[in-house]
FILOTOR-500195 format. One record per residue (C-alpha): residue number from 1; residue in one letter; x, y, z. Coordinates in Angstrom, 1 decimal, decimal comma. Example, Ala and Ser with C-alpha at 12.3 -4.5 7.8 and 13.67 -1.06 7.14 Angstrom:
REM residues 2
 resi resn      X      Y      Z
    1    A   12,3   -4,5    7,8
    2    S   13,7   -1,1    7,1
REM end
This chain:
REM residues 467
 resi resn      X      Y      Z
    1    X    0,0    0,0    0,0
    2    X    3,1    2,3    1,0
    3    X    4,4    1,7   -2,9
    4    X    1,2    2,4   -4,6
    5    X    0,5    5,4   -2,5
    6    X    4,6    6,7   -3,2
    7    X    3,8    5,9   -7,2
    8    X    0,6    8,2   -7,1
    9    X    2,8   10,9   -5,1
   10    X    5,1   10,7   -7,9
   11    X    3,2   11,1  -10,5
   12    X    1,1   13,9   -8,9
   13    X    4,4   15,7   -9,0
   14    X    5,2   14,8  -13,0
   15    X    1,5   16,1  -14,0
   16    X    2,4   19,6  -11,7
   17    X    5,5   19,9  -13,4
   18    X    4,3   19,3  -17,0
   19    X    1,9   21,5  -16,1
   20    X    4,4   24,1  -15,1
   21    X    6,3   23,4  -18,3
   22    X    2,9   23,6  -20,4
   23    X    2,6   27,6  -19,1
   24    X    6,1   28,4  -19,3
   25    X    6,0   27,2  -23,3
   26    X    2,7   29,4  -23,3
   27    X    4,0   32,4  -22,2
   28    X    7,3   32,0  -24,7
   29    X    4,9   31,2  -27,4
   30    X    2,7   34,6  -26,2
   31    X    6,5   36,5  -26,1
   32    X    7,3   35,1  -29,5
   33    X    4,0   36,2  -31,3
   34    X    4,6   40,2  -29,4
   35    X    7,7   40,3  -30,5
   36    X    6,7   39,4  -34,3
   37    X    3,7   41,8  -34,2
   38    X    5,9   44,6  -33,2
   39    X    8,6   43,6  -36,2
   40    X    5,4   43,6  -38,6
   41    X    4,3   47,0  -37,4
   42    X    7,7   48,4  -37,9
   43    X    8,3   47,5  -40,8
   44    X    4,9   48,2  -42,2
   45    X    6,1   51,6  -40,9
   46    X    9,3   51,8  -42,5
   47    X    7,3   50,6  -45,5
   48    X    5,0   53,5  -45,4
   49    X    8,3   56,2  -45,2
   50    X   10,5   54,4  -47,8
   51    X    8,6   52,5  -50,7
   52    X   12,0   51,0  -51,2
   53    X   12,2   49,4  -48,2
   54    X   13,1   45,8  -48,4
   55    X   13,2   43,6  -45,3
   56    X   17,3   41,7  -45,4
   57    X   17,7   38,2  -45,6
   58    X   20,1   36,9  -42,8
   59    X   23,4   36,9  -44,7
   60    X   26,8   35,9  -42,5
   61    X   28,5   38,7  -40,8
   62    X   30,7   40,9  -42,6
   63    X   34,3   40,6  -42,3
   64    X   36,6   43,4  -40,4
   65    X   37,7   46,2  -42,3
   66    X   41,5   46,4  -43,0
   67    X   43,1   49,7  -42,7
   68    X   44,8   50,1  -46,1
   69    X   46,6   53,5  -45,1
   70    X   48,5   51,5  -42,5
   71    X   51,8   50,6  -43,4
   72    X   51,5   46,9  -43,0
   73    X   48,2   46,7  -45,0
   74    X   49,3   48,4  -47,9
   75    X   48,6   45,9  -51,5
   76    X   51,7   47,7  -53,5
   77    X   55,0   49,1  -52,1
   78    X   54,3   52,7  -52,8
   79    X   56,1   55,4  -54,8
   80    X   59,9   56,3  -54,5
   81    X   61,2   59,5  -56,6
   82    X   64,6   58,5  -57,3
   83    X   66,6   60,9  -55,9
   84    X   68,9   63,2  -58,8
   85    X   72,7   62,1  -59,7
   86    X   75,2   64,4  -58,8
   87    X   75,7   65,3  -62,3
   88    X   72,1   66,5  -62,7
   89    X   73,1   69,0  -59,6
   90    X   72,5   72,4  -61,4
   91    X   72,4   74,8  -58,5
   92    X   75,5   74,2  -55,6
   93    X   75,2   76,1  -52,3
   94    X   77,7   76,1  -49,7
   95    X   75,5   76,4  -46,6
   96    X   77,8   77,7  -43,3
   97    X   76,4   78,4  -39,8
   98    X   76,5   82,2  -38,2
   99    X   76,0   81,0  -34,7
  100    X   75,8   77,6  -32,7
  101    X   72,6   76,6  -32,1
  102    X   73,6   74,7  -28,7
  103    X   75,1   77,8  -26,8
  104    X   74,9   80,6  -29,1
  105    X   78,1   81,3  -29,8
  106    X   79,9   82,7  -32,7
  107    X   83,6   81,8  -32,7
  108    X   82,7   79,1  -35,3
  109    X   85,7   77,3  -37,6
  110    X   84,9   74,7  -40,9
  111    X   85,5   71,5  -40,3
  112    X   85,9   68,9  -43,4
  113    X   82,9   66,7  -43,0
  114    X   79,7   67,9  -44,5
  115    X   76,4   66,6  -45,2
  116    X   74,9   67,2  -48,8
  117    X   70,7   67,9  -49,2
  118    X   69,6   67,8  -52,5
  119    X   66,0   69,6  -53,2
  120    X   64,2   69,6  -56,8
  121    X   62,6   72,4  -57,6
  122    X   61,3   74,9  -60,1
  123    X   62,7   77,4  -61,9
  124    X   61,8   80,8  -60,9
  125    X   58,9   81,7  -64,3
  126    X   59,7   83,9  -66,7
  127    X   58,3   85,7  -69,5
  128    X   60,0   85,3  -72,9
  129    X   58,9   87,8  -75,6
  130    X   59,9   86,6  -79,0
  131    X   60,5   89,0  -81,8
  132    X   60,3   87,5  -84,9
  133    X   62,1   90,3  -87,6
  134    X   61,4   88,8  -91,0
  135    X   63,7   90,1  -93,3
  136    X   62,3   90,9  -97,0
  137    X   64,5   88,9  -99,5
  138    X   64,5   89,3 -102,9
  139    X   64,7   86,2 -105,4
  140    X   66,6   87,3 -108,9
  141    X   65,0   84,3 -110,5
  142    X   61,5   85,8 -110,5
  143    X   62,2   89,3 -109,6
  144    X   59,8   89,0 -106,5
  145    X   60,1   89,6 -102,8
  146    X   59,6   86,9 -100,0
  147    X   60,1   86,5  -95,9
  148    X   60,5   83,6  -94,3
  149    X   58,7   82,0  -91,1
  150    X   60,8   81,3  -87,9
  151    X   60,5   78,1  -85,8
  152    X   57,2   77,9  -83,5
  153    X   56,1   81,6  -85,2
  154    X   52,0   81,2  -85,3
  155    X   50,8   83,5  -88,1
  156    X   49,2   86,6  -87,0
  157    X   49,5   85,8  -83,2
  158    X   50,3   87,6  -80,3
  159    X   50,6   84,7  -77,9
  160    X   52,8   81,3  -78,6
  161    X   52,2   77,9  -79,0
  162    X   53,9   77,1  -75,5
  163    X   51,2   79,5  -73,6
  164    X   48,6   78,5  -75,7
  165    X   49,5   74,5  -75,1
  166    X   49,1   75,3  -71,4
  167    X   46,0   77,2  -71,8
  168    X   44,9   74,0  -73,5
  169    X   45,8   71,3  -71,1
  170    X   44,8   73,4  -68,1
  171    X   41,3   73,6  -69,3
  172    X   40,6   70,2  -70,8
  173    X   42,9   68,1  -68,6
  174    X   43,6   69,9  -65,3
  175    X   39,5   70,8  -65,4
  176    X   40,2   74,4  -64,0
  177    X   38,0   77,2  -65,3
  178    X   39,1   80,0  -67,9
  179    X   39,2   82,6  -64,9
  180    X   41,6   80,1  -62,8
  181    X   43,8   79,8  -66,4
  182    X   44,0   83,2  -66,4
  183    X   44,8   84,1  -63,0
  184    X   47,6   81,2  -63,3
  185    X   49,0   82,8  -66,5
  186    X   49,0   85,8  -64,2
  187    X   50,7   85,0  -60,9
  188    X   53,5   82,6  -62,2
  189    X   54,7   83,6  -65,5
  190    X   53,5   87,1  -65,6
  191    X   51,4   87,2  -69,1
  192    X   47,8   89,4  -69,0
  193    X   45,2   87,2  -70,7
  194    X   41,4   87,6  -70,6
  195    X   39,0   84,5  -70,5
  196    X   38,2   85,3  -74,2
  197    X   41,8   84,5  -75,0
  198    X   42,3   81,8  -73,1
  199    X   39,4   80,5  -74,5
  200    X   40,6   81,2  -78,4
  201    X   43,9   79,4  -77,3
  202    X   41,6   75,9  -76,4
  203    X   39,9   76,6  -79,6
  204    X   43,0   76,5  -81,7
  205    X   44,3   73,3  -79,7
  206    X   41,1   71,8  -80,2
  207    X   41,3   72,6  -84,2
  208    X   45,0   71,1  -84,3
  209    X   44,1   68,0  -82,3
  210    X   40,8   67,6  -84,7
  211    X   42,4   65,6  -88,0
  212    X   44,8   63,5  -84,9
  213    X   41,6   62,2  -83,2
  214    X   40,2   60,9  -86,6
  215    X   43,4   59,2  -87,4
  216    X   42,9   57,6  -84,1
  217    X   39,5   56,3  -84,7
  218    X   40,7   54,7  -87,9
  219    X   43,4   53,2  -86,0
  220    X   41,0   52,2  -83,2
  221    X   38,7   50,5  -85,9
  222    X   41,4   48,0  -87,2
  223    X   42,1   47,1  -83,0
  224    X   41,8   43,7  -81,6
  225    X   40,1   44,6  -78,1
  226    X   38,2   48,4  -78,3
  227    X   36,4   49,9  -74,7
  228    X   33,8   51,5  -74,7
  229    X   32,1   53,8  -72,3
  230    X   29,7   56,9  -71,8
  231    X   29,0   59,2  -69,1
  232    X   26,6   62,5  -69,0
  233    X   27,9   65,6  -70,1
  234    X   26,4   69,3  -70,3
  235    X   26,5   72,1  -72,8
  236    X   25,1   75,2  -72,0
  237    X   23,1   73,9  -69,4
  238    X   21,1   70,7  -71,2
  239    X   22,4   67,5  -70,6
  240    X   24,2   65,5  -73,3
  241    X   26,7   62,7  -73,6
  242    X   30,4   61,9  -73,4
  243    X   31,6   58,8  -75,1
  244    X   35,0   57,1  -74,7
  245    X   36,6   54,7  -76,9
  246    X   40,1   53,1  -76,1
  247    X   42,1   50,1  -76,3
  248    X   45,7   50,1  -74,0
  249    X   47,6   52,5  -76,4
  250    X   45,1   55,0  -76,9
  251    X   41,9   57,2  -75,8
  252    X   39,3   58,8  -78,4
  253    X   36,7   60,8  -76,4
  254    X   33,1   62,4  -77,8
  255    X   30,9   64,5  -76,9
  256    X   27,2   64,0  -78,7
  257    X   23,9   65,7  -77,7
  258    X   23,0   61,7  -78,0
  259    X   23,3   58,4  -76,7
  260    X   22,2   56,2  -79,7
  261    X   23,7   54,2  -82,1
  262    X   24,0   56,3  -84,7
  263    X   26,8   57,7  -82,2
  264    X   28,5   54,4  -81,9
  265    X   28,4   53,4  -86,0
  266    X   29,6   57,2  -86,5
  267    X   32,8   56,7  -84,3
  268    X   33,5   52,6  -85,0
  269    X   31,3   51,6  -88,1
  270    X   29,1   48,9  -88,4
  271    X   31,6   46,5  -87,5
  272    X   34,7   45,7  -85,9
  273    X   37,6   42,4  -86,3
  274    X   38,6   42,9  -82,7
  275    X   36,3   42,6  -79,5
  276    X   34,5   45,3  -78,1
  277    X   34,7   45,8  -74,1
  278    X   31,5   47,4  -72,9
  279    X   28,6   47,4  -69,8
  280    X   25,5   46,0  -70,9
  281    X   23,7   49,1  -72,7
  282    X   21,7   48,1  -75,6
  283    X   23,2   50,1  -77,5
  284    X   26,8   48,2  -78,2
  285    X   24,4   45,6  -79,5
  286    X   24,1   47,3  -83,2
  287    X   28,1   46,5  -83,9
  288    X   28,6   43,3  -85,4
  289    X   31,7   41,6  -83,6
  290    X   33,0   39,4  -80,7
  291    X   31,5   41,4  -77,6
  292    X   32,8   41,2  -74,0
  293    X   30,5   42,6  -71,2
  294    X   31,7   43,7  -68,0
  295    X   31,4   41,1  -65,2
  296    X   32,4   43,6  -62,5
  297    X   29,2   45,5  -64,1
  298    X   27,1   42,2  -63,2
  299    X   28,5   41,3  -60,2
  300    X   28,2   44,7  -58,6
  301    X   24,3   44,7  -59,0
  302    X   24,3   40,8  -58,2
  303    X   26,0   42,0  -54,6
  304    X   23,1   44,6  -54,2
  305    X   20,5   41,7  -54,6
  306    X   22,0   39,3  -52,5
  307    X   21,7   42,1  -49,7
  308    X   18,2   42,8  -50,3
  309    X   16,5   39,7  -51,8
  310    X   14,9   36,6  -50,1
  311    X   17,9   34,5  -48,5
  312    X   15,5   31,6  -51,0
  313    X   16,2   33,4  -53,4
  314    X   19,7   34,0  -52,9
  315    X   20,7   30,6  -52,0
  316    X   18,5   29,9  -55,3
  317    X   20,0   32,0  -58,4
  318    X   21,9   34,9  -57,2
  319    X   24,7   33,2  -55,1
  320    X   25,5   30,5  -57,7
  321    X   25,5   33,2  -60,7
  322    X   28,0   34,9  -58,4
  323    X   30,0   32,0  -57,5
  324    X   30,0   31,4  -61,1
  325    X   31,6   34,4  -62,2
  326    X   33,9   35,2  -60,1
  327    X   35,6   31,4  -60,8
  328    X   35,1   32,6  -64,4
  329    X   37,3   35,3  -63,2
  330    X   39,7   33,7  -61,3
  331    X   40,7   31,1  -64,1
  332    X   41,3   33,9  -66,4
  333    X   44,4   35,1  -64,6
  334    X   45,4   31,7  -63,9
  335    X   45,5   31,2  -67,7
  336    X   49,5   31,1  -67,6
  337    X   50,2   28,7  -65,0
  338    X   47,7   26,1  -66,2
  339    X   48,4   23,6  -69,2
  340    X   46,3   23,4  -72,4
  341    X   44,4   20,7  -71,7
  342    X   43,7   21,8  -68,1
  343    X   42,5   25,3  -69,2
  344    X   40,4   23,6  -71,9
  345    X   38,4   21,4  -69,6
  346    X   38,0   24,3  -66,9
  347    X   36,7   26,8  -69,4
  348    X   34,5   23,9  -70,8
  349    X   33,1   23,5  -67,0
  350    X   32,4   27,7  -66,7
  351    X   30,6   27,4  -69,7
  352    X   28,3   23,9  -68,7
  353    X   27,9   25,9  -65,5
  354    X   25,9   28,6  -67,1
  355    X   24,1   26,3  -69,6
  356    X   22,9   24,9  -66,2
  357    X   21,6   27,7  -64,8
  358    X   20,1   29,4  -67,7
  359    X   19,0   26,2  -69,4
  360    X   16,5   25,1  -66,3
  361    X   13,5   26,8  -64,8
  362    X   13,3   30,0  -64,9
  363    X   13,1   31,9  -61,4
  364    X   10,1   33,4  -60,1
  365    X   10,9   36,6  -58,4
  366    X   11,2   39,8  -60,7
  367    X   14,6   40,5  -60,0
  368    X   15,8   36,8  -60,2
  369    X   13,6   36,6  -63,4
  370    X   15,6   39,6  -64,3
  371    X   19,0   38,7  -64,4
  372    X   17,9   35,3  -65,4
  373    X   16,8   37,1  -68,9
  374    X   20,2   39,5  -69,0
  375    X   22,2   36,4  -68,3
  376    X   20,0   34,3  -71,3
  377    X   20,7   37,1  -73,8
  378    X   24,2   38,1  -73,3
  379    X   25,3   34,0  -72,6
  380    X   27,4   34,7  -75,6
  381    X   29,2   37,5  -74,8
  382    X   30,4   36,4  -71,0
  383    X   33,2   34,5  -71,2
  384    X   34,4   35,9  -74,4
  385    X   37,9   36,8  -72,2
  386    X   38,5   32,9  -71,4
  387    X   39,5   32,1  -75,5
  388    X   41,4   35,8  -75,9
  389    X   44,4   36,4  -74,0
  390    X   44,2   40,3  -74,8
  391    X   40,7   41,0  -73,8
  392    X   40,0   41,8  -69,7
  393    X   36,8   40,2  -67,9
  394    X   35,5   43,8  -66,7
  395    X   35,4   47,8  -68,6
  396    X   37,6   49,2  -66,1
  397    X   39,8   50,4  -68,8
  398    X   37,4   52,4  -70,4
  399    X   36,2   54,1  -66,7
  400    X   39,5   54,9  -65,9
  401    X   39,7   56,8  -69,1
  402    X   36,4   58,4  -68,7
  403    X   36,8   58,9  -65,1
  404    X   38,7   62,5  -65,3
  405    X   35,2   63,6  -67,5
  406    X   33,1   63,0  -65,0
  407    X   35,3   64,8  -62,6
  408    X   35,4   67,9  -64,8
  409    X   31,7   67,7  -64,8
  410    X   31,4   67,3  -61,2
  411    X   33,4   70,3  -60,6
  412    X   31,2   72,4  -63,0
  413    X   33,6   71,9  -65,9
  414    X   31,5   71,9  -68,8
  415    X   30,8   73,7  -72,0
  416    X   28,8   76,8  -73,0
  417    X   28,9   75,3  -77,0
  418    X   29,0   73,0  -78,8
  419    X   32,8   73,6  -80,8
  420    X   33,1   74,3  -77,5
  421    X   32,6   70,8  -76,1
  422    X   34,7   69,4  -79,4
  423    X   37,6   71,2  -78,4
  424    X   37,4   69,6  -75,3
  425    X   37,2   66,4  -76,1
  426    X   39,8   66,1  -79,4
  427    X   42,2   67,7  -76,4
  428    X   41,1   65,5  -73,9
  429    X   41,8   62,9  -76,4
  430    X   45,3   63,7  -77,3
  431    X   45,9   64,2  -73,5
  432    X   45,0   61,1  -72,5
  433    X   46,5   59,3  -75,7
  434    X   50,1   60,9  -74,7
  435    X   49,9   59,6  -71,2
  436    X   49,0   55,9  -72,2
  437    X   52,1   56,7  -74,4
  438    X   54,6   58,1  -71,5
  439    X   54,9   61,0  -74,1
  440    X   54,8   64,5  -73,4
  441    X   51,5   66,4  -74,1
  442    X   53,7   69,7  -74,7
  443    X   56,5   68,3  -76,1
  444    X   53,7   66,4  -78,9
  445    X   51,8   69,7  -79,4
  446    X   55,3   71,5  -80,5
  447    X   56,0   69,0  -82,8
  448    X   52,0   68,9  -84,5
  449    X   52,2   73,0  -84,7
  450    X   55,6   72,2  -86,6
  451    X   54,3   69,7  -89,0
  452    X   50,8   72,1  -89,2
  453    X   52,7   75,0  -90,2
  454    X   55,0   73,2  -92,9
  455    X   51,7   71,4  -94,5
  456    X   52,5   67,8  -93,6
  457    X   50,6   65,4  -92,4
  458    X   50,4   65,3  -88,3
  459    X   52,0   63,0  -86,4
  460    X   50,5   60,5  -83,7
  461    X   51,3   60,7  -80,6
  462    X   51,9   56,9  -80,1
  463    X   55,2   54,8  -80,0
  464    X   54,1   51,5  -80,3
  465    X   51,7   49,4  -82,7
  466    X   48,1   50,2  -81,8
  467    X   47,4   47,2  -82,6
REM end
């Protein structure tokens, strides 16, 4: 009896515990279903402010940011001016104490060691005024008078090709305004200028640098990899476009009050033998040739929908179309260290990847669907990199070249007209050409007013085969 009463005692105490358990669950249940009322009303609120407003998927937590500034960090080794031999020394000073700077005292005597500082600098400006006195000379053959033409003398101006170079470069490469060329003219070389001139002197360039550019865009024509890129522009206040065309010897830039392809047939015909680098606007579709598109382009907005998607979706389409590309990416560059048979059968496995993921069911969600459709179109024109050498995966080229434009036109630099805007940009071009080159700009625009003013053809500012 003592058993079966201890038994019931026991289980009595089970039941009360259960029972306890039971209303503990029920009040965590009660908790859970607050706390997801309150996350529905807030962001039904934050819904309501931003239309936006897309709940994140839970994504793995970001790793620490590296300081790059800090010595250790740094990804190159920095930049060293090599300091001048002592045969390039044009200035000597000897440099001798009046007092000592320990206890003042003047009763100082030479000693033979010395330390040697050497300091670059610039020469102090100054103004050179040319006089150009053209002597009449008579020729016995024809009984008729003539005068000659000195070297760098510019018919009927007042101002030469040096100052007007400057004025040229400031303006369309530098990006400073007319009144800042003028006040630099000013203050370190002592030569009055009004913004009018300065502004004929960039006109002039621009005309000399006119029949260069078009020799570059036939050049750039007959290339086996040509960039491509556009950015907005302004003239006189309405918005228009700035085109850039390139490949790693050259720069060609444009500036069109559109951004159709009538542009792009106007600048690289109708078709191309080489490959054209581009983003994916519509556009670059009207030029028949071997097309690369820019995978940083795609993975950029890929990375914005994987932090604002569905993680369902995520896991679904965008992560593997990532994962794809960047190993598309990363077998590029490691093109050299990998035999020909190896190389084939990875590049065959990129491109069985994306015949996977394009060639199945289509995703449902908009965005998804999306990419799904940009990725089924351009299929052709991803991995167009993996069978050239000489083509890149990504248009950085191209932005780099276009990046100083939308500087200028962040700073206000624009145009007020349209010749105007075409000075700007066949300078711009030449610029930009000459520093791919590691040529001087002024050195280049001395010898193009020389060959101008004897009648020949001009010369191009490049060193190498563009091709």
């Amino acid at each position: 009896m003592d058993d079966q009463q201890k038994v019931v005692g026991r289980v009595a105490a089970l039941e009360r515990e259960l029972a306890e358990l039971r209303r503990l669950l029920a009040e965590r249940d009660a908790l859970l279903a607050e706390r997801d009322a309150r996350i529905a009303e807030l962001e039904e609120e934050l819904r309501r402010r931003d239309k936006n407003y897309r709940p994140k998927p839970n994504s793995p937590p970001r790793k620490k940011s590296v300081d790059r500034r800090r010595k250790g960090q740094r990804r190159h080794g920095g930049f060293f001016r090599q300091q001048p031999q002592a045969a390039e020394v044009t200035h000597h000073h000897d440099v001798y104490a009046d007092s000592c700077p320990h206890c003042q005292g003047s009763n100082l005597t030479p000693t033979k060691d010395f330390t040697d500082h050497v300091q670059v600098d610039l020469p102090e400006p100054k103004l050179e005024v040319h006089r150009f006195r053209r002597h009449v000379m008579h020729c016995p053959d024809c009984n008729r008078t003539c005068q000659g033409r000195a070297d760098l003398e510019l018919p009927g101006a007042h101002v030469g090709p040096r100052a007007r170079w400057l004025a040229a470069y400031a303006r369309a490469h530098l990006g400073i305004s007319l009144g800042k060329t003028t006040a630099l003219f000013a203050e370190w070389f002592g030569l009055a200028e009004s913004r009018a001139g300065v502004l004929g002197h960039v006109k002039w360039a621009g005309k000399l640098c006119d029949p260069v550019v078009q020799k570059l865009l036939e050049i750039l024509r007959t290339s086996s990899v040509v960039f491509a890129d556009e950015t907005g522009w302004r003239i006189n206040g309405k918005n228009v476009w700035a085109w850039c065309f390139g490949n790693p010897q050259l720069a060609v830039f444009l500036i069109h009050q559109h951004r159709n392809r009538a542009v792009l047939h106007a600048a690289l015909g109708d078709t191309l033998p080489g490959v054209l680098v581009s983003d994916f606007y519509a556009v670059y579709d009207g030029i028949d040739c071997l097309k690369q598109r820019c995978l940083v382009h795609l993975l950029r907005e890929l990375h914005r929908l994987r932090e604002t998607l569905p993680a369902r979706s995520v896991s679904y389409f965008i992560q593997p179309v990532m994962d794809l590309l960047q190993d598309a990416i990363a077998l590029g560059k490691r093109r050299g260290t990998m035999g020909a048979k190896a190389y084939a059968a990875a590049r065959q496995s990129i491109h069985d990847r994306l015949d996977a993921l394009i060639g199945g069911k289509s995703p449902r969600q908009a965005d998804c669907l999306r990419m799904w459709h940009r990725l089924f179109k351009h299929c052709g024109e991803l991995f167009t990199f993996l069978d050239h050498a000489d083509v890149p995966s990504d248009n950085s080229a191209a932005e780099r070249d276009i990046r100083s434009v939308a500087a200028a036109r962040s700073d206000g630099g624009v145009n007020r007209t349209a010749w105007g805007a075409t000075a700007f940009a066949n300078i711009k071009s030449v610029v930009r050409t000459c520093q791919k080159q590691g040529r001087g700009f002024v050195d280049y625009g001395l010898s193009l007013v020389r060959a101008t003013l004897a009648g020949q053809p001009p010369p191009l500012p490049l060193l190498i085969d563009s091709s």
